[in-house]
NUVEX-244166 format. One record per residue (C-alpha): x negated, y, z negated; residue number from 1; chain. Coordinates in nm, 3 decimals, padded with zeros to 5 digits. Example, Ala and Ser with C-alpha at 12.3 -4.5 7.8 and 13.67 -1.06 7.14 Angstrom:
BEGIN
R       X       Y       Z num chaine
R -01.230 -00.450 -00.780   1      A
R -01.367 -00.106 -00.714   2      A
END
This chain:
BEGIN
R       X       Y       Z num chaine
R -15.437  15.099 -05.670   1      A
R -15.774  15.008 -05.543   2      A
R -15.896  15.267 -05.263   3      A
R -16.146  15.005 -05.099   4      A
R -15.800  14.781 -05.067   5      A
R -15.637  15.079 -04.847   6      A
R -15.935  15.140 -04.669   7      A
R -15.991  14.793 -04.545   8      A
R -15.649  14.767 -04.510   9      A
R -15.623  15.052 -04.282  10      A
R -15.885  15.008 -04.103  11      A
R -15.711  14.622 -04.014  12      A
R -15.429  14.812 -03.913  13      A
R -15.611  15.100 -03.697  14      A
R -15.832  14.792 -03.516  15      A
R -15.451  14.622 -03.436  16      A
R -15.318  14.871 -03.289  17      A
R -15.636  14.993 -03.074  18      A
R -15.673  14.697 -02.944  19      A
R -15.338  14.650 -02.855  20      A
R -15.282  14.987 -02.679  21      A
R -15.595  14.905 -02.543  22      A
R -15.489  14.574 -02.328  23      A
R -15.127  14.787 -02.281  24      A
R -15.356  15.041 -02.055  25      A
R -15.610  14.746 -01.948  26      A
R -15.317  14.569 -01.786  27      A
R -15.093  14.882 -01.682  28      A
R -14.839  14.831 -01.947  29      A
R -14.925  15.164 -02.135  30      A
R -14.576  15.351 -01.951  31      A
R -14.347  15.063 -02.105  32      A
R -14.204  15.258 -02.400  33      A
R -14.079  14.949 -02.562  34      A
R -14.374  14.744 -02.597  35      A
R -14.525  15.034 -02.773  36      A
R -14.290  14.944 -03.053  37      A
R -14.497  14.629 -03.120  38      A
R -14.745  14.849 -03.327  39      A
R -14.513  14.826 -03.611  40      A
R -14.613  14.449 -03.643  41      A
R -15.003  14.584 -03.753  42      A
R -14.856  14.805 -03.994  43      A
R -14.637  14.610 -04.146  44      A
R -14.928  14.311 -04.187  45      A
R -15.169  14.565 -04.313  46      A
R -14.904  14.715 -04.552  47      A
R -14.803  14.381 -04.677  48      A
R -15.153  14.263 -04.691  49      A
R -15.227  14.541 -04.927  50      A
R -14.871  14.498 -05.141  51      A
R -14.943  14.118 -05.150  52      A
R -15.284  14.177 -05.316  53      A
R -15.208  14.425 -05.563  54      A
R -14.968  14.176 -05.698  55      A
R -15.194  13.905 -05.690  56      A
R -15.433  14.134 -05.911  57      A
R -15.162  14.191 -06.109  58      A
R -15.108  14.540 -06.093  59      A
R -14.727  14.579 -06.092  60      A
R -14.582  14.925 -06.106  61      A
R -14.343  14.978 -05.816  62      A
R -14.491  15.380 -05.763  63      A
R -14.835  15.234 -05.766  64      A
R -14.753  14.955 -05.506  65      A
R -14.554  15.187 -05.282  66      A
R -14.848  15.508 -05.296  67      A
R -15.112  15.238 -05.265  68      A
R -14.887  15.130 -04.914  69      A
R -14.808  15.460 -04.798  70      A
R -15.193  15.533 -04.808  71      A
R -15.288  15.234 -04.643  72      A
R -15.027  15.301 -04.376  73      A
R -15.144  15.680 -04.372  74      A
R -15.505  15.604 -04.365  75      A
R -15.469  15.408 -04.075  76      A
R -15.230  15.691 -03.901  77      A
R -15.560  15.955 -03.976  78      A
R -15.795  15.719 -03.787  79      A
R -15.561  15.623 -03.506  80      A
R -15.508  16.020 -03.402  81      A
R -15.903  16.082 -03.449  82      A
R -15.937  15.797 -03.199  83      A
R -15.676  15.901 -02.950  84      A
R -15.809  16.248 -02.917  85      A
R -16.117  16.105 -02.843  86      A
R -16.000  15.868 -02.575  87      A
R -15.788  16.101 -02.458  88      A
R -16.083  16.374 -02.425  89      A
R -16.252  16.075 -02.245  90      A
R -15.997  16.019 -01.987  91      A
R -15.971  16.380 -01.908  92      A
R -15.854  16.573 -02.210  93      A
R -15.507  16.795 -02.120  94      A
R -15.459  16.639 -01.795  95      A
R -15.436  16.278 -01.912  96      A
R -15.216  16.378 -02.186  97      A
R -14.990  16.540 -01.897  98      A
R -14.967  16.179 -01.746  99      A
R -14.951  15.979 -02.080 100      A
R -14.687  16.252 -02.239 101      A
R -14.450  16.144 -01.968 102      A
R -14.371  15.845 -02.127 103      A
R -14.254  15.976 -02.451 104      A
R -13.937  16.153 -02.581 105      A
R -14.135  16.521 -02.667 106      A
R -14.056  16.662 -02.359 107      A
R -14.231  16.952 -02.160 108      A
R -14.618  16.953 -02.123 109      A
R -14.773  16.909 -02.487 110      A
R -15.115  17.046 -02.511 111      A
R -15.326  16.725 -02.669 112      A
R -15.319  16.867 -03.014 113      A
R -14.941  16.995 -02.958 114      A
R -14.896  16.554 -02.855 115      A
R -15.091  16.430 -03.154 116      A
R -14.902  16.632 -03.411 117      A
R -14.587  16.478 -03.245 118      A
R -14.741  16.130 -03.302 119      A
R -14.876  16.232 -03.637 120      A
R -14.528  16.302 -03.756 121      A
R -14.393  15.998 -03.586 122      A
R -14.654  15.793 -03.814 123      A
R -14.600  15.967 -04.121 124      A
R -14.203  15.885 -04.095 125      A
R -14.306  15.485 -03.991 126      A
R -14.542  15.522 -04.274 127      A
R -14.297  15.593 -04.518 128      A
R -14.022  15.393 -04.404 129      A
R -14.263  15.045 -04.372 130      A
R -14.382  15.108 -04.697 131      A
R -14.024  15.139 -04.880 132      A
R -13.862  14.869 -04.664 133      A
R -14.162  14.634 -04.768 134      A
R -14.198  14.778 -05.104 135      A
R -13.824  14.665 -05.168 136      A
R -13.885  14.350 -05.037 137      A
R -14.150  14.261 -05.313 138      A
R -13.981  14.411 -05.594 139      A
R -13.684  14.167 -05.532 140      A
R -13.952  13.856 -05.463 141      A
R -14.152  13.961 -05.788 142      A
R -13.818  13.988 -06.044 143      A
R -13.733  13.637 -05.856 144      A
R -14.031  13.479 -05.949 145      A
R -14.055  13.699 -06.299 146      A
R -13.743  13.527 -06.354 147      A
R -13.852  13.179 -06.285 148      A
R -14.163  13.228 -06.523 149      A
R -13.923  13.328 -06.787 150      A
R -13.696  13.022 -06.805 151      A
R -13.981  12.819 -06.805 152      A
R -14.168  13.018 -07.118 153      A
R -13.856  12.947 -07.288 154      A
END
């Protein structure tokens, strides 16, 4: 697990999905819930960017590929919520929150850190789940191609 890997990583990921919520609220797209769903596509490249090249530096172990995923995933989670309470204390702090919360499941009138916790455990699930679903998808391509390398070694 190389920490630089899930830092870069992360910090692809975080850069995705500011951007993108970014043009959602540029072109007055940020109340359609389901295009907010598009974030998992950032995720899951910067997840399977980092998988993809701890394989390809040969460093194998299924718990060390799916902690060094997790973290990249969870890195990028930390700086996304830094970022949103600062845009959101630049648009107006509790009141934009009020406006923005609307659009989400929580319910009620979350204070901003009250929303960011929400998110935070939101991300923390995606996290996990994007870094198992992609972690089992490797395991089965590397014991394909282990495989392969086998019967021709033999």
């Amino acid at each position: 697990m190389k920490v630089s890997r899930i830092i870069i990583n992360g910090i692809i990921i975080f850069i995705g999905i500011a951007l993108f919520f970014l043009l959602m609220e540029m072109f007055g797209l940020g109340d359609k819930i389901y295009l907010r769903l598009v974030n998992f596509v950032f995720v899951i490249y910067g997840v399977n960017r980092t998988i993809k090249q701890d394989y390809a530096d040969h460093i194998d172990g299924y718990f060390t590929n799916l902690s060094s995923a997790f973290f990249t995933a969870f890195t990028s989670l930390v700086i996304s919520i830094f970022a949103f309470i600062a845009y959101a204390e630049y648009k107006g702090g509790e009141e934009y929150i009020h406006t923005f919360a609307e659009n989400y499941i929580f319910g009620g009138t979350p204070s901003l850190y009250q929303f960011c916790m929400g998110l935070f455990i939101e991300g923390l699930a995606a996290s996990a789940i994007v870094s198992f679903t992609l972690m089992q998808f490797w395991k089965d391509k590397v014991e394909k191609i282990n495989k392969v390398d086998d019967l021709n070694h033999n």
